[in-house]
C-alpha positions as CSV (number, residue, x, y, z in Angstrom):
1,X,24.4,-30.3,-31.9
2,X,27.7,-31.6,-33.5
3,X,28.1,-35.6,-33.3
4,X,31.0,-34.9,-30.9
5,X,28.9,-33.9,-28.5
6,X,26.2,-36.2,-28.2
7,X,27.2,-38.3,-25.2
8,X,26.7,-41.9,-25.2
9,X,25.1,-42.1,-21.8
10,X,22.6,-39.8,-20.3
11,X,21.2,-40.6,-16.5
12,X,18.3,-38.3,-15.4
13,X,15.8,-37.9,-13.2
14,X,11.7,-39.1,-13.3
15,X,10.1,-36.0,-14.9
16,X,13.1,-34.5,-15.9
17,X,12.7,-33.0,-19.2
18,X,16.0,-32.3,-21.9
19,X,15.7,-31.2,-25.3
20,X,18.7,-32.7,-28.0
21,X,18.6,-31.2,-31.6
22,X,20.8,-32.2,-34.7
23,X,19.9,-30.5,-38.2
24,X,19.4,-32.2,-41.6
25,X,20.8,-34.9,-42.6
26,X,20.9,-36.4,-39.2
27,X,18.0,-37.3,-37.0
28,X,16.9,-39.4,-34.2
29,X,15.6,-42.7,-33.8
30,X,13.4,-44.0,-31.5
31,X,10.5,-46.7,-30.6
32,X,10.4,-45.6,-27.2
33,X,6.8,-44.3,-25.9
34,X,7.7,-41.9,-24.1
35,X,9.3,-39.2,-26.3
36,X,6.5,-40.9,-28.8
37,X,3.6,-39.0,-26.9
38,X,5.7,-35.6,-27.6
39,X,4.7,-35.7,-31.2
40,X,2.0,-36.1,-33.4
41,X,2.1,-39.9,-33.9
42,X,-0.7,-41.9,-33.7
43,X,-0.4,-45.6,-33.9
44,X,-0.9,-48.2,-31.4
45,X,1.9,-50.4,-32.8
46,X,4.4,-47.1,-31.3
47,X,5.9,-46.6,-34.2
48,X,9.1,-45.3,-35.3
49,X,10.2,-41.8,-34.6
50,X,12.0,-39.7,-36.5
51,X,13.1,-36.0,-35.2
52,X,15.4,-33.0,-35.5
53,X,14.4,-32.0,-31.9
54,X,14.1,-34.7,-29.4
55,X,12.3,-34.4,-26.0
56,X,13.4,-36.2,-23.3
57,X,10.5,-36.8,-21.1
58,X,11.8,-39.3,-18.3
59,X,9.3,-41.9,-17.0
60,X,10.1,-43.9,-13.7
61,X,13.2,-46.2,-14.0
62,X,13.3,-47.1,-17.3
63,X,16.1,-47.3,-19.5
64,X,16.2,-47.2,-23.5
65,X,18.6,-46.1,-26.7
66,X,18.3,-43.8,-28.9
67,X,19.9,-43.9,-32.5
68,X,21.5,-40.8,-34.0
69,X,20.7,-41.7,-38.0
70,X,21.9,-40.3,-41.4
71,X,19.4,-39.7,-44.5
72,X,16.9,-41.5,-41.3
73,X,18.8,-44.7,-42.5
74,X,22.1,-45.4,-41.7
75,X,23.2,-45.3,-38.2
76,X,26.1,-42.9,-36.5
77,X,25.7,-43.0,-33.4
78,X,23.6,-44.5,-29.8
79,X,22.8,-42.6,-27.1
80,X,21.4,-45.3,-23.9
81,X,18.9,-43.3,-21.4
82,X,19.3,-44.6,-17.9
83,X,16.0,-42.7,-15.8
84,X,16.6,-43.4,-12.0
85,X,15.3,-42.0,-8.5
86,X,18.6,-39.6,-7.9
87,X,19.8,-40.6,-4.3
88,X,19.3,-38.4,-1.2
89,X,22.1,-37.0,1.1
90,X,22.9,-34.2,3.7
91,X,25.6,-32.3,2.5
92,X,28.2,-31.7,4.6
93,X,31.0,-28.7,4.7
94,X,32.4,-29.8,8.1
95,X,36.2,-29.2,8.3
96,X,37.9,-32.6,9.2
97,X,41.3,-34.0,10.6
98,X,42.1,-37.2,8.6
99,X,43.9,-39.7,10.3
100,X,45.8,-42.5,9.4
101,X,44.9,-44.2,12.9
102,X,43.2,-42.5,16.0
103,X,45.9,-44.0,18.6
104,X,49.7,-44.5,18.1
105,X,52.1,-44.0,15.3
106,X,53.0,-44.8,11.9
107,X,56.0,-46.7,10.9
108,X,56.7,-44.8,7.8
109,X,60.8,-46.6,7.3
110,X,63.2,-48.6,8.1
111,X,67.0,-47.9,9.3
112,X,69.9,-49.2,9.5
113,X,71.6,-49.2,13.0
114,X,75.6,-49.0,13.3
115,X,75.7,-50.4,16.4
116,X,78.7,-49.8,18.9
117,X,80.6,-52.9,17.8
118,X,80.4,-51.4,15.0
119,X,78.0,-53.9,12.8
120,X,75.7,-53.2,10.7
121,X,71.5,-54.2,12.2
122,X,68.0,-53.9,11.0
123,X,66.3,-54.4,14.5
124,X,62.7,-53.1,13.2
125,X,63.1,-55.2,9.8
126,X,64.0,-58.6,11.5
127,X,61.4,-58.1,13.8
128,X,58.8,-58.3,11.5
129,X,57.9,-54.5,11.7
130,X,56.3,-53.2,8.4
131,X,55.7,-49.7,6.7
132,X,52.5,-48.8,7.4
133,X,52.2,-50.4,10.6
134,X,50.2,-48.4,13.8
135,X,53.0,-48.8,16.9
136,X,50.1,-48.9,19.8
137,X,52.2,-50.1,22.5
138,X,55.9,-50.2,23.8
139,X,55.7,-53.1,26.6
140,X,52.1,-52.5,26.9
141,X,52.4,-49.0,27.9
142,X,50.4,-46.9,25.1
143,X,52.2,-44.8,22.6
144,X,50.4,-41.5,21.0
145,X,53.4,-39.4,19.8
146,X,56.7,-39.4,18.7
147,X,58.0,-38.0,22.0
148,X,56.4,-40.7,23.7
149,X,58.3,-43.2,21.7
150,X,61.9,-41.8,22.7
151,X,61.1,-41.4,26.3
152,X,60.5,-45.0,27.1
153,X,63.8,-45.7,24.5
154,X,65.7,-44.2,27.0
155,X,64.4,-45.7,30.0
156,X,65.4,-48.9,28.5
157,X,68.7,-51.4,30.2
158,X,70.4,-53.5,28.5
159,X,69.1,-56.4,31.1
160,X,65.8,-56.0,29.0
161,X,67.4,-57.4,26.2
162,X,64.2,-57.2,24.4
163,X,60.7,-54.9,24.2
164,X,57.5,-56.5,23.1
165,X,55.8,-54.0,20.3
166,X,52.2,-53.7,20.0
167,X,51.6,-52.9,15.9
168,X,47.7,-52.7,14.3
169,X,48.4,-53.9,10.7
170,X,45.2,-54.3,8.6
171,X,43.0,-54.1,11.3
172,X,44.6,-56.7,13.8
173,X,46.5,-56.5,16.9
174,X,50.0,-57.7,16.6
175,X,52.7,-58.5,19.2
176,X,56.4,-57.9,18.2
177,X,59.6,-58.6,19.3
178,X,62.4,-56.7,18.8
179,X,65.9,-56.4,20.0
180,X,67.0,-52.4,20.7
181,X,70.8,-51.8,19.1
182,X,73.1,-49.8,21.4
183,X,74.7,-46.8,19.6
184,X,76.9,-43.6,19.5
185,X,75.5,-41.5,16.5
186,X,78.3,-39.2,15.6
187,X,79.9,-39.4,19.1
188,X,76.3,-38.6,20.8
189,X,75.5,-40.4,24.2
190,X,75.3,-43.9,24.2
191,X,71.1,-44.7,23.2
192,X,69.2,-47.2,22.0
193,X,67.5,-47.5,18.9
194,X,64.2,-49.5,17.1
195,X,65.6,-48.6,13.4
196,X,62.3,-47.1,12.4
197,X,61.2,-43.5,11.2
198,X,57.7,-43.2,12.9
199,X,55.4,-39.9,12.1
200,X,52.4,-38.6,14.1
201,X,49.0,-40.2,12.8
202,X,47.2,-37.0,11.2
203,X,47.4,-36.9,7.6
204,X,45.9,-33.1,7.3
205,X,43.0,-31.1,7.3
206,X,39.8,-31.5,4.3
207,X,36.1,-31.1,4.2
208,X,33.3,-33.4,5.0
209,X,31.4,-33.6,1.1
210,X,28.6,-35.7,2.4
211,X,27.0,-38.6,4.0
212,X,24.2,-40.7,4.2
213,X,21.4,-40.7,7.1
214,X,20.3,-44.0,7.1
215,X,23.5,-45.8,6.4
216,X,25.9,-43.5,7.6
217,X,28.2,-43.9,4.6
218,X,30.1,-40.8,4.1
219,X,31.9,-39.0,1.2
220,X,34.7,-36.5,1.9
221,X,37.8,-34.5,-0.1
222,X,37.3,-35.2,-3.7
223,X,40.8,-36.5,-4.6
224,X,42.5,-39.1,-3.1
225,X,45.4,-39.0,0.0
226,X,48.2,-40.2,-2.5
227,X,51.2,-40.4,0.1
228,X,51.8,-39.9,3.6
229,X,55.1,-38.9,4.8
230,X,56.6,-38.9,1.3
231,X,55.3,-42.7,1.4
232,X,52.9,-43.9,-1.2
233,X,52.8,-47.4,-0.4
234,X,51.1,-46.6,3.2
235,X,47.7,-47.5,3.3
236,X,44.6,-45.8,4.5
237,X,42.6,-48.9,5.6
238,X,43.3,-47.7,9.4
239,X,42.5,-44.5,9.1
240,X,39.5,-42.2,10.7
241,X,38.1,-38.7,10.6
242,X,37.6,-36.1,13.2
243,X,36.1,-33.0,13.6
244,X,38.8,-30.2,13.1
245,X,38.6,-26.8,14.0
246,X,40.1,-23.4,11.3
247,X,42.5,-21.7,13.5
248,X,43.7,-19.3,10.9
249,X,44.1,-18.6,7.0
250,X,46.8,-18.5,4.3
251,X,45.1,-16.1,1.7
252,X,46.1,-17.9,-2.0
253,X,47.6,-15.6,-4.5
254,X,48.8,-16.5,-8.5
255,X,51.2,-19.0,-8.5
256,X,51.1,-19.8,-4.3
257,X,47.6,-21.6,-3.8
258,X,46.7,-21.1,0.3
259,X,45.6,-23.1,2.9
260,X,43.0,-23.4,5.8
261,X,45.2,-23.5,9.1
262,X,42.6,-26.6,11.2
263,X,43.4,-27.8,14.8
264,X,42.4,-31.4,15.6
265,X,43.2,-34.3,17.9
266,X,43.6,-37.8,17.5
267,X,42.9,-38.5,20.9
268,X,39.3,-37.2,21.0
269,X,36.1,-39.5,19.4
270,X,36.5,-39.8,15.8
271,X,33.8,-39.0,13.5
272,X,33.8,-42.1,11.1
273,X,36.1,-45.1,9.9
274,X,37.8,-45.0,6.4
275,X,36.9,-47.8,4.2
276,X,37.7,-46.7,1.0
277,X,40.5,-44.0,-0.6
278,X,40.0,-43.4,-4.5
279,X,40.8,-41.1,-6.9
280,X,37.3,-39.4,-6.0
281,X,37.8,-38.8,-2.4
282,X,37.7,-40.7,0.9
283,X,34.7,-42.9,1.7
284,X,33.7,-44.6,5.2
285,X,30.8,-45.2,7.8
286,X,30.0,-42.4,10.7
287,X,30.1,-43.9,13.8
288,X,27.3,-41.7,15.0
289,X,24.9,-38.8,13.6
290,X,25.4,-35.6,12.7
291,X,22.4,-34.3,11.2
292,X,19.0,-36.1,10.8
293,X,17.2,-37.4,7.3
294,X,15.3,-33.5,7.3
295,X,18.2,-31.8,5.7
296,X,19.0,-34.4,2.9
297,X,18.7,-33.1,-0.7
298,X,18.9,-35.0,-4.1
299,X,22.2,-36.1,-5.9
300,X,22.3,-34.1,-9.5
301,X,23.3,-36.1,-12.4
302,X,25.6,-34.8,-14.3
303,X,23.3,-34.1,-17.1
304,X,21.3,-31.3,-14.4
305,X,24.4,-29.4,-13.6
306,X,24.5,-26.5,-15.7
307,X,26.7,-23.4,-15.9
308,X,25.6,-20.4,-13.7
309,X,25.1,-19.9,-10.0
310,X,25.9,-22.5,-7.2
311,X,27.1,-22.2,-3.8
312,X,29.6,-24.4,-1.8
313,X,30.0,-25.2,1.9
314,X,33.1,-25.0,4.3
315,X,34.5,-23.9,6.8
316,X,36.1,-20.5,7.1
317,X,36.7,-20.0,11.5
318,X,36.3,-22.2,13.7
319,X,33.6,-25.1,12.9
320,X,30.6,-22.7,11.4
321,X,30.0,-24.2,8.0
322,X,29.4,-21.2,6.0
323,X,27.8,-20.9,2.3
324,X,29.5,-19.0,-0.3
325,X,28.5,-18.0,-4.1
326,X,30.7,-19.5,-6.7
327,X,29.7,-19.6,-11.0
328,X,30.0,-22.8,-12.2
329,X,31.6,-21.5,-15.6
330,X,32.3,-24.7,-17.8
331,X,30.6,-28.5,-17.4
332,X,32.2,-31.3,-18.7
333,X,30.2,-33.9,-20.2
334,X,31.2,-37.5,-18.4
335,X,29.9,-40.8,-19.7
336,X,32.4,-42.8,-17.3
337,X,33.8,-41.4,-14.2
338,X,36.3,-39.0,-14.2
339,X,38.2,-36.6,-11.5
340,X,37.3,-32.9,-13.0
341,X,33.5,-32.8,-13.4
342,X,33.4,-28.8,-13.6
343,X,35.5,-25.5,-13.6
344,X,34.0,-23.6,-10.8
345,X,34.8,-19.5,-10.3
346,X,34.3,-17.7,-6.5
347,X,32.3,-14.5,-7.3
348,X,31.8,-14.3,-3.2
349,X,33.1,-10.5,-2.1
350,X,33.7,-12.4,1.4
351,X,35.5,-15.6,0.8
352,X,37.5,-13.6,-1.7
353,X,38.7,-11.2,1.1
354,X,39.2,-13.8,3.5
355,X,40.9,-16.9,1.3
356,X,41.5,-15.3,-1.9
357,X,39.0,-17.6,-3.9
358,X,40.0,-21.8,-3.5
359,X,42.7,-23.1,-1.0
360,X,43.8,-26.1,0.0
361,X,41.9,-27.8,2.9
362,X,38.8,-26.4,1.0
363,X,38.7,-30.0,-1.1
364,X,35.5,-32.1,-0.4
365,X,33.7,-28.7,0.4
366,X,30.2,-29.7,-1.6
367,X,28.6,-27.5,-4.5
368,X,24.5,-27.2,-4.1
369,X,23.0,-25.8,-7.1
370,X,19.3,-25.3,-7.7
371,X,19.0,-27.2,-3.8
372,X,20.8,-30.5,-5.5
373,X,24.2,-31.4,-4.6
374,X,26.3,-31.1,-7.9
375,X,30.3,-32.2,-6.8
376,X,32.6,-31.4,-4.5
377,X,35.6,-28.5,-4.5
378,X,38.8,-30.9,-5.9
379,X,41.9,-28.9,-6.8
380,X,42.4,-25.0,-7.5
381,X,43.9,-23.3,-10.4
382,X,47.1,-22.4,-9.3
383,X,47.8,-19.5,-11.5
384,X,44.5,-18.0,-10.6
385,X,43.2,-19.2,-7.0
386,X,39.6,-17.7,-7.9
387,X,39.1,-20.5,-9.8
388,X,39.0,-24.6,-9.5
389,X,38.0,-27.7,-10.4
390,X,35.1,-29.8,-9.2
391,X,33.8,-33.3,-9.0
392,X,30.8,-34.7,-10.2
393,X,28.3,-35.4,-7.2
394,X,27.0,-38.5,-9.2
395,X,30.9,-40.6,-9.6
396,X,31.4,-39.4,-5.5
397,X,27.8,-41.1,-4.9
398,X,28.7,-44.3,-7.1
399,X,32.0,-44.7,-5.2
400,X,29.8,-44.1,-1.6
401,X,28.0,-47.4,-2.6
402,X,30.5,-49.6,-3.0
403,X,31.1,-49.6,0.8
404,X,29.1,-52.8,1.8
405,X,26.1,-51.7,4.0
């Protein structure tokens, strides 16, 4: 083992054994008991240990260095062992429908309104409306879609003067005044107007990584939902999941990655809340239960995930999770968190048919290896859609957590 690729952290798991080797002039250094009763050392004072080939042999939640020496004197390197229960969740593979809000619409701009006397207004702006607010409400009655939104516009008089907006902003209920502007776009029919671009709520189609069954936190998609609308400043802290249906697939090919085709709707009883969007995926609570604490498995560190066989989870048709072989063909070794954990490769004669290897809607899917949960499917090679990249099970877990119970 080159000094390169000693890592400075390894997490692992009680009884988990792991064998590091260096050749002359380095060696380890060690006091710790442990990797002690591995060798032929026999002292009651534990003395130090000095090896070419070190076993780990993980105790119960301990923690402990290790010194990577030259000439058994001079030091070159630590390596810190961190030996902890792994956590336990069922793995998921559900295809979702992320929303930014499971009623009304999202504000997504502002515009200007030339109104018929020919001025210049900002109705929407001096009303107080901001980008990234939910529109609930148009004079109380409830607004879903876009459509909706126009139809009572028309119905408005000028008598009204004004309409009182009902807007969800961080989580509270606001009520908003704001005066229509009477206009002739381009000669049109006299209308009025709000001066805001507003989108539908659903943000797309991803895959349910995991969650957990006593909590209910949940993991899902691997990456996180950087814009919305070609907005990046819109926030997720709204937003819900649902269970989506595949309708249909887009088969990837080099150079044109493809896509899962899903069906969802934001009217029918969302799955979870959104709490948290990272750069590791989506995180929340489930309102309710999907599977019970029988079919939870162990969380891999990333010092178990090894190249070779592994499966992952999704859905292909309809909402039948599925499980498909992959190879995970390259591991990357992580001391902090990072986004791309793993190179995985689909060797499944099905999924390759059907998708063409990795497409989008696939991220989140989770990848089990050796009945642990290893990452999740993140982003696919574009040049070759058999292959993708994963993330790490153990930095998805560690962002799970931070969700206050």
């Amino acid at each position: 083992m080159q000094i390169y690729q000693l890592p400075q952290m390894l997490r692992l798991s009680p009884g988990q054994k792991m064998t590091l080797s260096v050749y002359f002039p380095l060696s380890f250094y060690t006091i710790h008991k442990s990797l002690i009763a591995n060798y032929p050392v026999q002292s009651a004072k534990l003395l130090p240990l000095f090896a070419n080939n070190l076993v780990l042999n993980s105790l119960d939640n301990e923690e402990f260095d290790i010194q990577l020496r030259l000439l058994g004197t001079i030091p070159i390197k630590k390596l810190h062992i961190e030996v902890a229960k792994p956590s336990m969740v069922v793995p998921g593979g559900q295809a979702i429908g992320v929303l930014f809000s499971s009623k009304g619409v999202v504000i997504v701009g502002h515009l200007s309104i030339k109104g018929i006397d020919h001025h210049t207004y900002y109705p929407a702006r001096d009303a107080g409306i901001k980008i990234g607010d939910i529109l609930l409400a148009i004079d109380n009655n409830p607004v879903n879609r876009v459509d909706e939104v126009e139809l009572q516009l028309k119905s408005f008089k000028v008598e009204h003067k004004f309409l009182k907006l009902t807007v969800l902003r961080h989580n509270r209920v606001l009520i908003l005044t704001i005066y229509p502007v009477c206009c002739a776009p381009d000669g049109m029919t006299r209308r009025y107007m709000l001066g805001i671009y507003i989108e539908d709520p659903a943000a797309g189609v991803g895959t349910l990584t995991c969650f957990d069954p006593f909590s209910k936190r949940f993991a899902g998609l691997g990456h996180k939902i950087a814009e919305f609308a070609g907005k990046k400043a819109i926030s997720l802290d709204q937003g819900e999941i649902v269970l989506a249906k595949i309708s249909g697939i887009r088969a990837g090919i080099p150079g044109q990655p493809g896509e899962k085709i899903g069906i969802f709707n934001s009217l029918i009883q969302p799955l979870g809340k959104i709490e948290r969007n990272s750069r590791f995926g989506i995180y929340g609570r489930l309102y309710g239960e999907i599977y019970n604490a029988e079919n939870a498995i162990p969380v891999a560190y990333g010092s178990q995930v090894k190249v070779g066989p592994a499966q992952i989870y999704t859905v292909i048709h309809d909402a039948k999770i599925e499980h498909f072989k992959v190879e995970i063909i390259k591991v990357y070794q992580q001391n902090a968190p990072r986004d791309k954990g793993m190179v995985i490769k689909v060797v499944d004669p099905l999924l390759l048919k059907l998708t063409g290897g990795i497409i989008q809607g696939m991220s989140g899917s989770p990848i089990v290896q050796d009945g642990k949960l290893v990452g999740a499917v993140t982003h696919v090679l574009v040049n070759d859609p058999t292959k993708g990249y994963g993330v790490l099970a153990e930095w998805m877990i560690k962002e799970m957590k931070k969700i206050a119970s």
